[in-house]
DONUFI-921715 format. One line per 8 residues: their letters; for each residue x, y, z of N, C-alpha, C. Coordinates in steps of 0.2 Angstrom, whole numbers, plus 5000, padded with zeros to 4 digits. Each point is the difference from the previous one (the first is absolute). Example, Ala and Ser with C-alpha at 12.3 -4.5 7.8 and 13.67 -1.06 7.14 Angstrom:
// residues 2
AS> 5066 4972 5039 4996 5006 5000 5004 5006 5000; 4998 5005 4996 5004 5006 5001 4996 5005 5003
This chain:
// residues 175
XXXXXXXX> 4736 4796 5392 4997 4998 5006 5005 5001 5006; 4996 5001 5005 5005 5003 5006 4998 4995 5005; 5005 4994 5004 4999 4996 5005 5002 5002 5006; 4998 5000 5005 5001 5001 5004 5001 4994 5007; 5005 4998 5002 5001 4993 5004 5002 5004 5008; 4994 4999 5003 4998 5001 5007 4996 4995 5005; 5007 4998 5002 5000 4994 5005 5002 5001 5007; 4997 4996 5003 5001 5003 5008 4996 5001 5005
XXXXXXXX> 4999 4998 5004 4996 4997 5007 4995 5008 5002; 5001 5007 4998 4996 5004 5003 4997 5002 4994; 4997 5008 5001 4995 5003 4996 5005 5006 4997; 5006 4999 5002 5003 5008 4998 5005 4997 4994; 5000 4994 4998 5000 5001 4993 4995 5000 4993; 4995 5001 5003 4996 5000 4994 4997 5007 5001; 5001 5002 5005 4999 5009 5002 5006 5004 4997; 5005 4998 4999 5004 5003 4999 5002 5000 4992
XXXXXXXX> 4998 4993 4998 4997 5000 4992 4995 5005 4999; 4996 5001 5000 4993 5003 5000 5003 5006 4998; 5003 5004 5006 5001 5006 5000 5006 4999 4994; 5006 4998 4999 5003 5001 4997 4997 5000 4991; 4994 4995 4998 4998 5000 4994 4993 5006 5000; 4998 5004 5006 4995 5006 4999 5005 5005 4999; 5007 5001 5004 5003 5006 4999 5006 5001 4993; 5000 4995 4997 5006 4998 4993 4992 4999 4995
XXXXXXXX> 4997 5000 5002 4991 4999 4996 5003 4995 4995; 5002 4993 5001 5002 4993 4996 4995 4996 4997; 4997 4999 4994 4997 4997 4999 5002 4997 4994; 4999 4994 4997 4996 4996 5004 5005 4996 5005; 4997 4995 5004 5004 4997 5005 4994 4995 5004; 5005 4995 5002 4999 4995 5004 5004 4997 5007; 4997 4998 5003 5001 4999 5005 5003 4993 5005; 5005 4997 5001 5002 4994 5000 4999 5000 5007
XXXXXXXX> 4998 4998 5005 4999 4999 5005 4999 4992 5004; 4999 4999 5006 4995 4996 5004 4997 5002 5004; 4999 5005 5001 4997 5006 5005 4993 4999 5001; 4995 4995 5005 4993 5001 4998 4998 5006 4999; 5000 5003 5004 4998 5007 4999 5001 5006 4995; 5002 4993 4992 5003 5008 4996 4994 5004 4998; 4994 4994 4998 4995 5006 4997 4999 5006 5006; 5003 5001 5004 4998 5006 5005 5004 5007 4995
XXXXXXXX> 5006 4998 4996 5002 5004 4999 5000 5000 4991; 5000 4995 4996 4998 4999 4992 4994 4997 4999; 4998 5002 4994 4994 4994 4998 5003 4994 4998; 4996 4995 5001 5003 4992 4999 5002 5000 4995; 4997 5004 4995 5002 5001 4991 5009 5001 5000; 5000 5002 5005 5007 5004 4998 5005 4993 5008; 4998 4996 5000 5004 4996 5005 5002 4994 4998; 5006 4997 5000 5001 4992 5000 5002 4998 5006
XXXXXXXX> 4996 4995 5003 5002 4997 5006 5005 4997 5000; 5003 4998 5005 5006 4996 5000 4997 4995 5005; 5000 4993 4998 4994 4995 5004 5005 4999 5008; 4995 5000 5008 5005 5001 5002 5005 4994 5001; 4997 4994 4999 5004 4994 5002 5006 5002 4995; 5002 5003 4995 5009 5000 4999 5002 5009 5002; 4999 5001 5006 5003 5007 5003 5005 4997 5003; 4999 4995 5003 5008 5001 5004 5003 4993 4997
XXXXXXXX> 5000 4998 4994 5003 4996 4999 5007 5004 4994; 5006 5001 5000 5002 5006 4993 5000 4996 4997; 5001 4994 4998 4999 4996 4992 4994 5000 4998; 4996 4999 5003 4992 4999 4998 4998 5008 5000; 5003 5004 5003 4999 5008 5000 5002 5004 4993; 5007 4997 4997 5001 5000 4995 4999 4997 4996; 4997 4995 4998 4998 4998 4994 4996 5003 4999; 4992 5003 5005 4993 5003 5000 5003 5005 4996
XXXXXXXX> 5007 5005 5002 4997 5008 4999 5005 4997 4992; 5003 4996 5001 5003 4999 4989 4995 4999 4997; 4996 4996 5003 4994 4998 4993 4994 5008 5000; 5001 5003 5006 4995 5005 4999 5003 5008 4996; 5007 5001 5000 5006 5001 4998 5000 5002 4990; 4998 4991 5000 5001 4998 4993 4993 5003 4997; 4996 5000 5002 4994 5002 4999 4999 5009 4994; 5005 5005 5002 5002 5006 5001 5004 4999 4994
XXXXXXXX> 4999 5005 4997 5007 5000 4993 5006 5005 5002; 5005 4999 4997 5008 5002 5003 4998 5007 5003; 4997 5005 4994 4999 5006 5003 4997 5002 5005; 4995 4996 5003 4999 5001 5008 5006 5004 5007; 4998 5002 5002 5003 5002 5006 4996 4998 5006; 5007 4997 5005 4998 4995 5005 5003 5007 5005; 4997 5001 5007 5001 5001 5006 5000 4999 5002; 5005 4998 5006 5001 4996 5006 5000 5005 5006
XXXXXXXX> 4996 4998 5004 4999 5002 5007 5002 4998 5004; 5004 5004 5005 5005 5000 5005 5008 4992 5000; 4996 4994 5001 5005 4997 4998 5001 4998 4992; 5007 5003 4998 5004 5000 4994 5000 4992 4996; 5001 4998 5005 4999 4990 4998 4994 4996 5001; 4997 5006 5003 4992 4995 5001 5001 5000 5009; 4995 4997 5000 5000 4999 5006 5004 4996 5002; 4999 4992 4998 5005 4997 5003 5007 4997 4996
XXXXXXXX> 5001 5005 4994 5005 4999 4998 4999 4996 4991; 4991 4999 5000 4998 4999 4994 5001 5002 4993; 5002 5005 4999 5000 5005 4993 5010 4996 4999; 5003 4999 5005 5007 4998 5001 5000 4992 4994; 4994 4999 5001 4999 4993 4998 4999 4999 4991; 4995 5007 4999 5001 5001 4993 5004 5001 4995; 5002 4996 4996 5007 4998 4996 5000 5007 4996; 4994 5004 4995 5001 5005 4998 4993 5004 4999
XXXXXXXX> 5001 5006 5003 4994 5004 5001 5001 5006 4995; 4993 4999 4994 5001 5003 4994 4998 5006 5001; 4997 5003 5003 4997 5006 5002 5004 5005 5005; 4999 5007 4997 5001 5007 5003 5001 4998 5007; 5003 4998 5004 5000 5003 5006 5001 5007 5006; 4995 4999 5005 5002 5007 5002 4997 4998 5007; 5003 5004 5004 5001 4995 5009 4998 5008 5004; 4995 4999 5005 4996 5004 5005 5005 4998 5005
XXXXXXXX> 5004 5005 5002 5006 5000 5006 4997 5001 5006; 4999 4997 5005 4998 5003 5008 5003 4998 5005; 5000 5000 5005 5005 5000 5005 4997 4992 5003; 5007 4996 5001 4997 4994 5003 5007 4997 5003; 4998 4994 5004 5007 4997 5002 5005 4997 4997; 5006 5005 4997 5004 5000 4995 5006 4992 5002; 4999 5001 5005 5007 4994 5004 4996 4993 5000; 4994 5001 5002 4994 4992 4998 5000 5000 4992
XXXXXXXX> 4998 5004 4996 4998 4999 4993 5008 4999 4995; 5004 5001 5002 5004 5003 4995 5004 4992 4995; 4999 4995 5006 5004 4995 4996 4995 4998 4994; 4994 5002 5002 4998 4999 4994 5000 5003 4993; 5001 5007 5002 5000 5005 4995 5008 4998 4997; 5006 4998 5004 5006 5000 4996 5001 4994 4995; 4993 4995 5000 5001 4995 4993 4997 5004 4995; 4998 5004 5001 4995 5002 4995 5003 5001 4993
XXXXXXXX> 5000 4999 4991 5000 4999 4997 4998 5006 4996; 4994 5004 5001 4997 5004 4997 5001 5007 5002; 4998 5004 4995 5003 5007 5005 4993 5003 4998; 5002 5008 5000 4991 5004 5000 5004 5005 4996; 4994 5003 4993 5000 5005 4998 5000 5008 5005; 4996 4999 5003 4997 5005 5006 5000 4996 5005; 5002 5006 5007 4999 4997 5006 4996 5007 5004; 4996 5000 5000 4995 5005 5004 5001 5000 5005
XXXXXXXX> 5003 5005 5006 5003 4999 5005 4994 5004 5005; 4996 4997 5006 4993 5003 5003 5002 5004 5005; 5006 4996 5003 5000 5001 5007 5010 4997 5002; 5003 5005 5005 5005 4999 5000 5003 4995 5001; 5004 4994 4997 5003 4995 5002 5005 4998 5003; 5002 4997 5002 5007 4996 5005 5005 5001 4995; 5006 5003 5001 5007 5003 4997 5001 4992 4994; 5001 4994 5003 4998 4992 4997 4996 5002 4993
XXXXXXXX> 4994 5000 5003 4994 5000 4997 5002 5004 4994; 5002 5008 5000 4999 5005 4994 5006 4996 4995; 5008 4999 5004 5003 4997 4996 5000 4993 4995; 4994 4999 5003 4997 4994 4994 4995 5003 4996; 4996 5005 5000 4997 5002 4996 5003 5003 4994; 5006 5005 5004 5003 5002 4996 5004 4995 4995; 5003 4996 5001 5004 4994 4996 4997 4998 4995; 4991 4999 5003 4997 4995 4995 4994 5004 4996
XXXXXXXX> 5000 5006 4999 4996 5004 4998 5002 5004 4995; 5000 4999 4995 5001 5006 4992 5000 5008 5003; 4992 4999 5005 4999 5010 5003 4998 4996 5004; 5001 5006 5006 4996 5000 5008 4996 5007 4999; 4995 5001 5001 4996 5005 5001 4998 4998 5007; 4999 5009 5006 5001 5000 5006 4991 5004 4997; 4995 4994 5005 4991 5002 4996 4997 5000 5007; 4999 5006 5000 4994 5000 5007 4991 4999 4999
XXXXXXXX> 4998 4995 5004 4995 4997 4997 4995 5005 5003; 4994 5002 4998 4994 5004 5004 4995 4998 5002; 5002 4996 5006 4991 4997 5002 4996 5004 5001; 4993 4997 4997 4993 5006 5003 5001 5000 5007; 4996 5005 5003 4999 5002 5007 4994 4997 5000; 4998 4999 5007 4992 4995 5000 4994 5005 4999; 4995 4996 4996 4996 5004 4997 4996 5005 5007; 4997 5005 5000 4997 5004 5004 4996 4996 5006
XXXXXXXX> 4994 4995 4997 4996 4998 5001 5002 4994 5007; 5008 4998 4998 5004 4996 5005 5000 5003 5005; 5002 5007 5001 5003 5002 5006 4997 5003 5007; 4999 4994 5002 4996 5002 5007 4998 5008 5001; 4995 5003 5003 4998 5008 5000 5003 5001 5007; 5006 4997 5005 5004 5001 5002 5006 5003 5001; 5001 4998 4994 5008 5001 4996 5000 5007 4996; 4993 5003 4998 5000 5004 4997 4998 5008 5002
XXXXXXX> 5001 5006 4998 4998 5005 5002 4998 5003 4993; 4991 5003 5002 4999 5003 4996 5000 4996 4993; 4999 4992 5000 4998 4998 4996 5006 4998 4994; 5006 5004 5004 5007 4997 4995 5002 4997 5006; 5007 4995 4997 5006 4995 5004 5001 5003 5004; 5003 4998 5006 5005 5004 5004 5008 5000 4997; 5000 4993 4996 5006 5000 4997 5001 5003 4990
């Protein structure tokens, strides 16, 4: 089983999962979120909520993703989405995490997030690197990463039927 832990106040982490598990074609897999909107992106079949009243608590954050965690047998692999510790430093909280890990690299504020990231305890099999990061940022990847693969992710283009008949010439994109 392949988890996937995607947390976070917008829509461009579970857009950025989505495409990361059409374009590596990962199956099976689940999805950890609190994201109302994830059925927009998975079937519910393939989602565990995370209830929201323990999102912004990290103890109560962390016990939810242990017990969901424990669920999964050691051979599972976990993915962590952009923050390394979680969002609010949750996964920091886990005494020991039995599963593969492997950490979805992206660009973010390296000087806000990083006290978090220097408790961290666990490291990554794999670090999938999307998009350039802060000199800080790659050097902890590096550090805590077995391999860093540098992965360019391939968004679709918006479907035809999207694009205004202003934007088009002759029925194709302008772009």
């Amino acid at each position: 089983m392949n988890l996937f832990y995607a947390m976070g106040g917008g829509l461009g982490h579970l857009n950025r999962v989505s495409v990361f598990i059409s374009q590596l074609q990962i199956t099976p897999f689940t999805i950890i979120t609190a994201h109302p909107q994830a059925e927009t992106f998975f079937h519910q079949d393939n989602i565990i909520k995370v209830p929201l009243h323990v999102t912004h608590n990290q103890k109560q954050l962390a016990d939810f993703i242990t017990s969901v965690f424990s669920e999964f047998p050691p051979t599972s692999s976990v993915y962590v989405d952009v923050f390394p510790a979680g969002l609010l430093g949750e996964l920091n909280q886990i005494k020991e995490i039995r599963h593969k890990l492997f950490y979805l690299a992206r660009r973010l504020r390296w000087d806000q997030y990083q006290p978090l990231a220097e408790t961290m305890a666990h490291g990554f099999l794999k670090t999938y690197v999307l998009e350039e990061l802060e000199p800080r940022h790659q050097q902890f990847v590096e550090a805590r990463s077995a391999k860093v693969i540098q992965f360019g992710l391939k968004y679709p283009g918006p479907h035809s039927s999207r694009i205004p008949s202003s934007l088009t010439i002759a029925q194709q994109p302008l772009w």
